[in-house]
N, C-alpha and C positions, 0 to 999 in steps of 0.2 A: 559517455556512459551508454553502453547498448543497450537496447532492449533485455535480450538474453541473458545475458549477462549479470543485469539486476535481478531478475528471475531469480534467477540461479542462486545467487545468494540469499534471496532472500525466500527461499524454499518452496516457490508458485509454478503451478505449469500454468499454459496459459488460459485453462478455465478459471482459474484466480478461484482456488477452490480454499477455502478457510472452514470447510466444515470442524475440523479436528481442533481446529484454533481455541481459546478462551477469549472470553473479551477485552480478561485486561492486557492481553499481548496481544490481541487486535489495536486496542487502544496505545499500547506500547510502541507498534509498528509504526502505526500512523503519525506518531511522534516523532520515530524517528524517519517515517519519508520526509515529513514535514523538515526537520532539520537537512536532511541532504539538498532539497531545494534549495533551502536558503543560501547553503553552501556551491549551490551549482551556475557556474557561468555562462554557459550554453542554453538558450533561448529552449531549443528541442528536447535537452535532458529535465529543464523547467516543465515542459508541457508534457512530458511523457510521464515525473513524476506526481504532477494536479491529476493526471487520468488516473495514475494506480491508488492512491490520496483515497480519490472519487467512490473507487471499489471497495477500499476497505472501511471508508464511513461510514456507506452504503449499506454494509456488510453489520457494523455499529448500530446502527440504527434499527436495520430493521431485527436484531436480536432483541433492543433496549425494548419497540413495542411490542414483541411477543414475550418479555417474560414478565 
């Protein structure tokens, strides 16, 4: 799995910009990176999707303490 690639589908440049997003398909996402890890054999495609994971929890989180 390339970087770009995943990108790409999954609608991010690489500001990893979710402004437009809602929470629960931030929440939805996250779910479903989560599942492609688990599905993922490659050591590198594992650690590349724990960083984007990171961003979009990140991204969870800090909406959950401001509203």
């Amino acid at each position: 799995m390339h970087r770009l690639k995943v990108m790409e589908q999954l609608g991010m440049d690489d500001d990893h910009s979710f402004g437009g997003w809602l929470i629960e398909d931030l929440k939805e996402h996250y779910k479903n990176l989560k599942e492609q890890r688990h599905h993922s054999e490659l050591y590198s495609d594992r650690a590349e999707l724990n960083n984007m994971m990171l961003i979009v929890l990140s991204e969870i989180q800090s909406r959950e303490r401001n509203s």
